[in-house]
Structures are given as structure tokens and as C-alpha cells.
N, C-alpha and C positions, 0 to 999 in steps of 0.2 A: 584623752583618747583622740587618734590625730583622725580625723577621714579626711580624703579628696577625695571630690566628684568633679570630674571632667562631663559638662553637658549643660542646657540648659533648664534655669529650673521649671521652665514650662515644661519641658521633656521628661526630667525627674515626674513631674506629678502626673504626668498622663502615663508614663508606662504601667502595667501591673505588677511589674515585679520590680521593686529597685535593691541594688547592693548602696549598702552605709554600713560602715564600719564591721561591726559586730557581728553583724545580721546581714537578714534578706526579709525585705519585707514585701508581700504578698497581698496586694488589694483587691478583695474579693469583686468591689462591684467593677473594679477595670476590667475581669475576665469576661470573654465572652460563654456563659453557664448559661442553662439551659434550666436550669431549679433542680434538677434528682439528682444532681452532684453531692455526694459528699466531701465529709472533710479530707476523708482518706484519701479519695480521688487528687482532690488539691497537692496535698502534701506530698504525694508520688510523682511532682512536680520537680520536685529539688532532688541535685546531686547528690550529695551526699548523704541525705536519707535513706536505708535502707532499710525495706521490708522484709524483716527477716524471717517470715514461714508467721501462721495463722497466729500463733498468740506472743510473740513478739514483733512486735507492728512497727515500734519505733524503737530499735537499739541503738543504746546510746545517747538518747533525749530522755531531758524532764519535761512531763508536759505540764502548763500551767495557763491559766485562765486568769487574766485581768493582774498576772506575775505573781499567783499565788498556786502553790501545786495543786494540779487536779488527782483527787484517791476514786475511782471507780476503774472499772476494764477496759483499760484505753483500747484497746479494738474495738470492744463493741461500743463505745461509746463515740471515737471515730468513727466508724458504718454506719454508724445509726444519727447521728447529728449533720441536719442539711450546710452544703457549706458558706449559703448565704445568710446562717446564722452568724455569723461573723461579719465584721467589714474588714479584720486585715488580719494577718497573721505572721508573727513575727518569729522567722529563725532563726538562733543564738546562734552563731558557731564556737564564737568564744566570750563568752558571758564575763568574765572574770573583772574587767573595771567596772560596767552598767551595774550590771547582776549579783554581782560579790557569790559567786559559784568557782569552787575550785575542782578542781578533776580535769580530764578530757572530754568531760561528757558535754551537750548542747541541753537549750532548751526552746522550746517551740512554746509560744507565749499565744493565746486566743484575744481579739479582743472583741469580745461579743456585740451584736448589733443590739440597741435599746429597743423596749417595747412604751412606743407611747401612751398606749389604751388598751385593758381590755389584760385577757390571760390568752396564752397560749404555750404548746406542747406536744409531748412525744412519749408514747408508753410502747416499750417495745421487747417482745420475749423472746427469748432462743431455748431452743432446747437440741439436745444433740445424743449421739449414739455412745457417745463419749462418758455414759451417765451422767450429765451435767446439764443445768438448767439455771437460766439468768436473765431474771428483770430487771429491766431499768425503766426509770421516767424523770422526764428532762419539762419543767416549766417555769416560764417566762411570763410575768406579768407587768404593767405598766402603769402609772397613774400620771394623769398631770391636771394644776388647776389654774384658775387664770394670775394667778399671782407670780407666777413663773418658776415653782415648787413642782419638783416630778420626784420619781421611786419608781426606781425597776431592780425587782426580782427577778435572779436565777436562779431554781432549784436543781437539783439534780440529788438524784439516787439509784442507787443499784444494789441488787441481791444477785448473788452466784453460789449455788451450790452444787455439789459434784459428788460423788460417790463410789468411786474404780476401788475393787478389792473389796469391797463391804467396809471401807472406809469412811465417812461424810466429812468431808471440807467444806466449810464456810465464808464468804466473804460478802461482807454487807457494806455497804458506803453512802454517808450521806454531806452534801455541801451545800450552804446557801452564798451566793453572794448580793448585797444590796447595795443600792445605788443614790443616793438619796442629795437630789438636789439643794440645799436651801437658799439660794435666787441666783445671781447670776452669776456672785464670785466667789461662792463656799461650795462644798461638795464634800459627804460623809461616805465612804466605802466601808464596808461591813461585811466580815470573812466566814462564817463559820464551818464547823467540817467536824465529821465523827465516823469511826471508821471502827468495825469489829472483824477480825480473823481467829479461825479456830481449825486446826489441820491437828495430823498425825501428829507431826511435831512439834508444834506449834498449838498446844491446847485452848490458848484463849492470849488476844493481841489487841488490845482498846488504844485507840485514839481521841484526844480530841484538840482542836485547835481555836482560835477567835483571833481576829485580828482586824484592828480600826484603823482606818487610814482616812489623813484629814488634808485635804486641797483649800487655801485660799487665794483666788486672785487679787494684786495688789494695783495695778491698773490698766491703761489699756492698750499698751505692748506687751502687755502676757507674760508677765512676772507671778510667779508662783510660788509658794511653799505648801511643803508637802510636811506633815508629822505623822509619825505611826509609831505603834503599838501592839501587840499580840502575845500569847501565852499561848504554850503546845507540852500537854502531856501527853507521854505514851507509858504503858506499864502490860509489858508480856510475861506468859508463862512458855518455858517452853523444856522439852526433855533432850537434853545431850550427853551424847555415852561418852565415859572415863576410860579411862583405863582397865577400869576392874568393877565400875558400876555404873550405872543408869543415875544423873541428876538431873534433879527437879531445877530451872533455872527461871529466877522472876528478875523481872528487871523494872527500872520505873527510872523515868526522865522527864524532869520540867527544863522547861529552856523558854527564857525572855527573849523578844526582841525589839528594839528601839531604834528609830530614826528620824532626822532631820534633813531634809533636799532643800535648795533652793533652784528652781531653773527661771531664768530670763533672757532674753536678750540685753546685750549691751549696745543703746542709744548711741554711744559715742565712737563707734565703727560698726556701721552697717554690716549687717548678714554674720556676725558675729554672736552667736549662743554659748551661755555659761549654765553648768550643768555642778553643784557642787554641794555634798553630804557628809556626813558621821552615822554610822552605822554602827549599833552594840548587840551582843548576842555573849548569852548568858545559858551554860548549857549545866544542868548537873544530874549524875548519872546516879544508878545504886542497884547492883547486882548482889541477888543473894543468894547462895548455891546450898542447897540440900543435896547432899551425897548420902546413900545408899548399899553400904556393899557387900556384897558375897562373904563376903572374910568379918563380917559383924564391926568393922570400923566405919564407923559412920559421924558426919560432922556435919557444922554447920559453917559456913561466915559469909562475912560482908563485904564488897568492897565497895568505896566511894571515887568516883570521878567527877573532876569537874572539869570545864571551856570555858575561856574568855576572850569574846576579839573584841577589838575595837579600831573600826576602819576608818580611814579619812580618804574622798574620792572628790577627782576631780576631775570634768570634761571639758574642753572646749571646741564646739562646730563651728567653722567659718566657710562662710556660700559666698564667691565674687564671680559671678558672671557664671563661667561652664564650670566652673570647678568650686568645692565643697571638701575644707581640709579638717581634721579633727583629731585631738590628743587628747588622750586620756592615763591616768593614772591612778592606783587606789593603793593604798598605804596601810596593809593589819598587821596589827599588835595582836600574837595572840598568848596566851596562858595555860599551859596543861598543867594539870594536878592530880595526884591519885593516894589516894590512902585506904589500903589492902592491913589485915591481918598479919601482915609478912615485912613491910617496908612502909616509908612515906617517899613520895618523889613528887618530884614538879619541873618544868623547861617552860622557857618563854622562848620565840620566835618572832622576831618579824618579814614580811614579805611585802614584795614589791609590783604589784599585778601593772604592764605598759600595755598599752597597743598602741599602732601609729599605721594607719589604711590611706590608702590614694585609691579615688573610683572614679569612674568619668563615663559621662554620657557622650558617648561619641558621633555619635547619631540619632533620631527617632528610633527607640526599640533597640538600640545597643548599647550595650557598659560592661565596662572595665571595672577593676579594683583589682585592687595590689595590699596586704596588709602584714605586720609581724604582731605578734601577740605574744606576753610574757604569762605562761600559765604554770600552777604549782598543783602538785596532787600530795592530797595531807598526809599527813605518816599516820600509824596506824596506834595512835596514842592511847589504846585500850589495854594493850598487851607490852610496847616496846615505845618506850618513852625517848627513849636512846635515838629510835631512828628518825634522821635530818627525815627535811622536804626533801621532796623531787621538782628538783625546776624542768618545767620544757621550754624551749621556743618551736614557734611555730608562725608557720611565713606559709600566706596562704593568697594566689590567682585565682582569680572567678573572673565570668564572662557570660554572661546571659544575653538575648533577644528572643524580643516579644512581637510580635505583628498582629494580630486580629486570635485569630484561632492557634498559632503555632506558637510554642515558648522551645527554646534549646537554652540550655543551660549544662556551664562546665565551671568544676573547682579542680582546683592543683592545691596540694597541699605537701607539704614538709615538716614533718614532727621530728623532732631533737630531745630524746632525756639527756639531760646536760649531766646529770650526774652517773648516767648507767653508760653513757658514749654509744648511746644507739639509736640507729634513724629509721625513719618511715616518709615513704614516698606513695600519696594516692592521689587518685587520679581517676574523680569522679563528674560521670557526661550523666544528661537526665533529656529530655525530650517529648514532646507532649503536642498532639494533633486532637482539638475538641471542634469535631462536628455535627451537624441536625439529628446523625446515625451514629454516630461513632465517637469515641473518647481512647484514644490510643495514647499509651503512656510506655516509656520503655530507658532503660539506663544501663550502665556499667559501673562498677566500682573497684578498681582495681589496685593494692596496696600491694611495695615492694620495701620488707626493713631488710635492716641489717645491724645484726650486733656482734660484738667480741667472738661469740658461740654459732651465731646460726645466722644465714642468711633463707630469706623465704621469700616467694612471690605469691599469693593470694588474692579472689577472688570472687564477683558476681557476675552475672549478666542479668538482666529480668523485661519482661516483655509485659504487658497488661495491658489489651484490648477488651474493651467495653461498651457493645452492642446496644442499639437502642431500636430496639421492633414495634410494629404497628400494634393498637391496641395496648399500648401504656407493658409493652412487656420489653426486657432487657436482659443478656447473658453476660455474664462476668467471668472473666479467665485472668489468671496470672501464672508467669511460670519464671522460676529463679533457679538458673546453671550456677553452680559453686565450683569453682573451678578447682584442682585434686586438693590445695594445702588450707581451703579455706574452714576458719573453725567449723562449721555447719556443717560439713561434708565429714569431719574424722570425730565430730559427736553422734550425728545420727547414722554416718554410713552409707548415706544417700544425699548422690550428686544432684537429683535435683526437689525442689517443690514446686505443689504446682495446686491449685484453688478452681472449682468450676462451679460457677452459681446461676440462677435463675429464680429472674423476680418479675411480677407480676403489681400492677398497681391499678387501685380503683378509684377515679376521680380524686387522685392524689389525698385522698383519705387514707385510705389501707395501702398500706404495700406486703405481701407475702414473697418468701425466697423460700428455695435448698440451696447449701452449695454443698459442697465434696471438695473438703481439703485435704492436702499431703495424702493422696493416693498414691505417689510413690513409695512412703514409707508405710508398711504396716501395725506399728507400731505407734504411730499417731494419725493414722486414717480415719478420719469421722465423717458423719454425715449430720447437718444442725440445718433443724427448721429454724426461722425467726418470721416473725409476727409483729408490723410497724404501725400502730394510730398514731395519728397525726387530731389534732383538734384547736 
């Protein structure tokens, strides 16, 4: 993974926003916050993030907490989590050497501030006009003793339930992560996660996940290794129509996963970091279909699927002076297999995930970066064994400055399916004014493709000013133009959204809101109280 950074690295660490490679990383205590910042607030910092209407917050992002997915309501879990819970927060744009993520999709990565002493938290309920109703509570505890041994706890959970049509939807989520120092060069991370859904169609959908992650330092230039371990079952019910009948569809998936990292620097040229892994994942599926039908033919079978990758990655960063260069590379093997009632089949593939980024600090509070990225989107190995990868490239301008209160920030981006011969040009600006009063955030995002069949230009515009009034009270507005061809406009039919709130806080204990989302559209106009202790 190649970066340059043009700048110095006193500069690098004082801004709050820096571009490296992959990402943009986001230090929360560089920002000048005021404490009733959310995370949301923060995140409608960056270009390319698009808030796209009330309950798709982040499209196109995985979010993940300490690089492991977060399962609860990411909106309200963004709203409701302060954003100095955090000390930095990192956005993927192209995850695919770090991250081993294939898609076009990003990941916005938390990494929570520790709690030295004591417990603390967030229990916080909404309810809405929408039939729907969802608690959540978020806590953080800390221990340390004088042997230089700490543990800190993150809980989080959530219940959402819903009801439109005399229907009940379910969604329940619970995660722990721990933190468990043992002295000053070992360190135990501890995942766990259990997740239930139950809908119309979707009758009953269980999760659960674990996963250990083991840090030791080796001496004292900060050489490390890292080993991990985890296990993730899921096993759903769910109903899907045939042809000529209604099946019952259960499914159940265990999937391994293992690793070995080593990062250090290298002693033997200065400002030089070595970043390098084997990653394995082990997926296997089993879908069993009860069919039902009108005409009295009714059956049953099995089918079996298996995944195997096995990745080998490699990084290196090198800082001389203004400038910070970096390459990377990750190499998967993978294995498809499938054995159905009908055939046996199996394909192997390998892929070649590159990037190579040039960034530069050009100034106090200005940077550059320049990057290409080698991304693949998986074929859909469930149904059609047959169909190859999709490679892209993609080659992507960023440009940010920060000064006190004001951040502006612009991406240019270029996407290429290599195999379909068709491009996409976007061209996302974001902008942001945080004052004693005021927290003004505002962007555009505006993509032009073109392929064999169709050329299109598409787009946003979004404005979100946020008032801070005397007496701990504050008004929130957002408003998002979709310009004629963008998806959001010819799904709902309505050019624009637009969110109005008012919240009320008492000695930063309680906070109460209303707001009133997508009053443009009648069809998903709701009105939700929510309800914030703090303790």
C-alpha cells in the first residue's frame, strides 16, 4: 500500500483531519466541540458520506467499532452516541489491502475513548408515529490497578420494534467489547455480539459472533504482533414465493476466521513501517427449502455451500521529511464449492487487491492525496458459479483544510468496471462551520457514468444547520435536493428530504427531542419522540 504525504509531520499530527492512503482519519479531540456533538454531526464532515433520508444514515458504509461490525440501528445509535466518545474515527474509502473488504462499499471504523475508572453510559428511547418503538443503552466501564493491569468495557444494546399493518417486526442487538490490558506489552480484545430479527418475512434470523484478538509488544520501537480468532454463526428462517408455492427457507452458516499481522518499524531506514499478514476465513453454508404447493407436489432438499480464502498482505509506509509514501498489496486464494440435489461444482480464483496514494501536507491545515486502488466485487457464488469477478479501478483526488472551527473538504473520484467498460465520475465537496451557536454542515455529491447503454448524471445537494439556543435548547434541520436522475428521487418520487428537530437538555443529564422527518414525502412522514440519560 503506497501513500505519500507531502507535509510536515508536525503538521500531519496537529491537523484534525488527515488523508493516508485508504482513509481519512478524524481526531476528535483536534476538533474544536463544544460536548452535544454527536457522532453524526462529525461524520457529515466528510464528502463522500451521504445521508441519505432518516433511516439510511450511512449508504454505502460498514460501520465498525474497534474493526469489528457494529449490529444495532446505526442512526440511532449515531444520534445518540457523544462524539467525544471516540478519539478518532477512521474512514475507509477503499478498505480492500488494510481491511480485506471487497465491494465498492467503505467502512467507517470507531475507535472508542477508554474509561479509566468507574462505569459510565447512555439509555436512550424513541418512539414514533411510525408505530415503532426503540431502546437502546450504550455502557462503558473501566478498571485499573496499580500493577499497570486495566479492562475496559463497552456494552451496547438495542431493541426496535415496529408494527405498520398489524404486523410486529423485531429487532434486538446486543455487543460487548473488552479491552483487557495484561502490563505494558500484552493486550486481550474480546468481541462478542448476538443479534435476533423476526419480520414478515423474515420469521426468526439469530446471530451470534466471538472473536479474540491477541497484541504483543516485542520491544521498544513498537514492534508488534497481533493473532486472532473468531467464530460466527447465523441460521435464518425466512418465507419466499416460487413459482406456484410459498417456501419455507432456513438457512444456517458457520464461518472461521484466523490471523496473523506483524507491524514494526524497520531500524534500518528511518520513517519506514512494515505492515504484514495471512488472513484465512472459512465459510460454510446449508440452505434447506420446504416447498408447498397448490398442485400437491411438494419436496424437500438440501443444498451445501462452502468459501475458502486465504490471503497474504502486505504494507509498507515510509515518512522523509514532508512527504509519507505507501504500498500495499493483498493476494486471495479463494475456493467456491457447492453441492445441491441437482450437480456438484466448485472454481477457485485468485485476486490481486493494489493501492498506491501520494498525500501531502502542503501547508498548516492543507493536504493533498492522489491514490489508485485495485478493487474486485465477488460474483455471486450462491446461484452462478460460472460468473468471473468484477474488477474495478479506481483513482481517487482529495483535498481537505482545517483551521480552527472551519473544515472544507473535496474527493474526485473515478470508478472503472473493467469488465462491464463502464465509468463513473464523482465529485464530492462537504464543508463545515462549528460555532458557540451554530454547527453548519453542508455538501454536494454529484456522479456522472457512462456505459455501452446509458449515460446519466445524478445527484445531491444537502444543507444541515444546527442551532444552539440559550437555556441548553437547540434546533436541528437537514435538507437533501436529489437532483431529477438520482436513485432517491425515482424510488420515492420526492425530490426532496428534509428532518426538523428540537431538543432540550437538563444539566447535560436528560436531553428530550421531537423531530419531524421526510415531511415531504407522505408515505414516510413520521413524527419520533426520543428520551437521552446520560449517567
Amino acid at each position: 500500500m503506497l501513500f505519500v504525504t507531502f507535509g510536515t509531520v508536525w503538521a500531519q499530527q496537529e491537523s484534525p483531519i488527515v488523508l493516508s492512503g485508504d482513509r481519512t482519519i478524524i481526531y476528535i479531540d483536534r476538533l474544536a466541540l463544544q460536548g452535544d456533538e454527536t457522532l453524526m454531526d462529525v461524520l457529515m464532515m466528510y464528502p463522500e458520506l451521504l445521508v441519505s433520508g432518516f433511516d439510511n444514515m450511512l449508504d454505502g458504509y460498514q460501520l465498525r467499532m474497534e474493526n469489528v461490525p457494529i449490529s444495532c440501528n446505526i442512526r440511532h445509535f449515531l444520534t445518540s452516541t457523544p462524539a467525544n466518545a471516540c478519539t478518532k474515527i477512521q474512514v475507509c474509502e477503499n478498505p480492500g489491502v488494510a481491511k480485506g473488504k471487497t465491494g465498492l462499499d467503505g467502512v467507517i471504523d470507531l475507535n472508542m475513548r477508554h474509561n479509566t475508572e468507574g462505569a459510565h453510559g447512555i439509555v436512550n428511547l424513541e418512539a414514533s408515529t411510525a408505530t415503532n418503538v426503540s431502546p437502546m443503552l450504550k455502557i462503558n466501564y473501566g478498571r485499573n490497578d496499580s500493577a499497570g493491569y486495566s479492562t475496559d468495557i463497552y456494552a451496547n444494546t438495542s431493541l426496535s420494534v415496529s408494527y405498520p399493518r398489524h404486523v410486529l417486526d423485531l429487532n434486538q442487538y446486543a455487543d460487548v467489547h473488552m479491552n483487557q490490558h495484561l502490563g505494558s506489552n500484552d493486550k486481550l480484545l474480546i468481541y462478542l455480539r448476538q443479534s435476533y430479527e423476526s419480520t414478515s418475512s423474515m420469521p426468526n434470523k439469530q446471530n451470534y459472533l466471538a472473536r479474540a484478538r491477541y497484541f504483543h509488544t516485542f520491544n521498544q520501537i513498537g514492534t508488534e504482533l497481533l493473532l486472532l480468532a473468531g467464530y460466527q454463526h447465523n441460521a435464518e428462517k425466512s418465507l419466499r414465493p416460487t413459482d406456484d408455492a410459498n417456501g419455507l427457507y432456513h438457512t444456517k452458516t458457520g464461518s472461521q476466521i484466523y490471523m496473523v499481522e506483524l507491524n514494526t518499524p524497520l531500524p534500518f531506514i528511518h520513517g519506514l513501517q512494515l505492515m504484514a499478514g495471512w488472513e484465512m476465513d472459512i465459510v460454510n453454508y446449508r440452505y434447506h427449502l420446504t416447498q408447498n404447493s397448490i398442485t400437491s407436489m411438494s419436496f424437500e432438499t438440501t443444498d451445501y455451500y462452502s468459501v475458502m480464502n486465504n490471503d497474504i498482505y502486505l504494507q509498507m509506509d515510509y515518512s522523509i521529511g514532508p512527504v509519507k509514501l505507501s504500498l500495499g498489496d493483498r493476494l486471495s486464494f479463494y475456493r467456491y464449492g457447492k453441492k445441491t440435489f441437482a450437480d456438484i461444482a466448485s472454481r477457485s480464483t485468485v485476486r490481486n487487491f493494489i493501492m498506491a496514494s501520494v498525500a501531502a501536507t502542503l501547508a498548516k491545515g492543507h493536504q493533498l492525496q492522489a491514490g489508485y486502488y485495485r478493487r474486485f466485487i465477488n460474483p455471486d457464488y450462491l446461484s452462478a458459479l460460472s460468473t468471473s469477478e468484477r474488477k474495478v479501478d479506481v483513482v481517487r483526488l482529495a483535498y481537505t483544510f482545517t483551521h480552527k472551527k472551519v473544515s472544507t473538504n473535496l474527493g474526485t473520484k473515478y470508478v472503472r468496471m473493467v469488465d462491464e467498460n463502464s465509468h463513473t465520475i464523482q465529485v464530492n465537496v462537504a464543508a463545515s462551520w462549528m460555532a458557540d451557536w451554530l454547527i453548519l454542515s453542508g455538501g454536494a455529491n454529484i456522479s456522472h457514468s457512462i456505459s455501452m447503454s446509458n449515460t446519466a448524471t445524478y445527484g445531491n445537494i444537502r444543507l444541515a444547520p444546527k442551532f444552539r439556543l440559550p437555556q441548553q435548547w437547540r434546533i436541528e434541520t437537514q435538507f437533501i435536493w436529489y437532483l431529477s436522475n438520482a436513485p432517491e428521487r425515482i424510488l420515492t418520487g420526492t425530490p426532496v428530504y428534509g428532518l426538523l428537530a428540537i431538543e432540550k437538555s437538563i444539566e447535560n443529564i436528560l436531553n428530550l427531542s421531537i423531530l419531524w422527518h421526510d415531511p415531504f414525502n407522505s408515505n414516510l412522514s413520521s413524527v419520533v419522540f426520543a428520551a437521552k440519560i446520560m449517567f
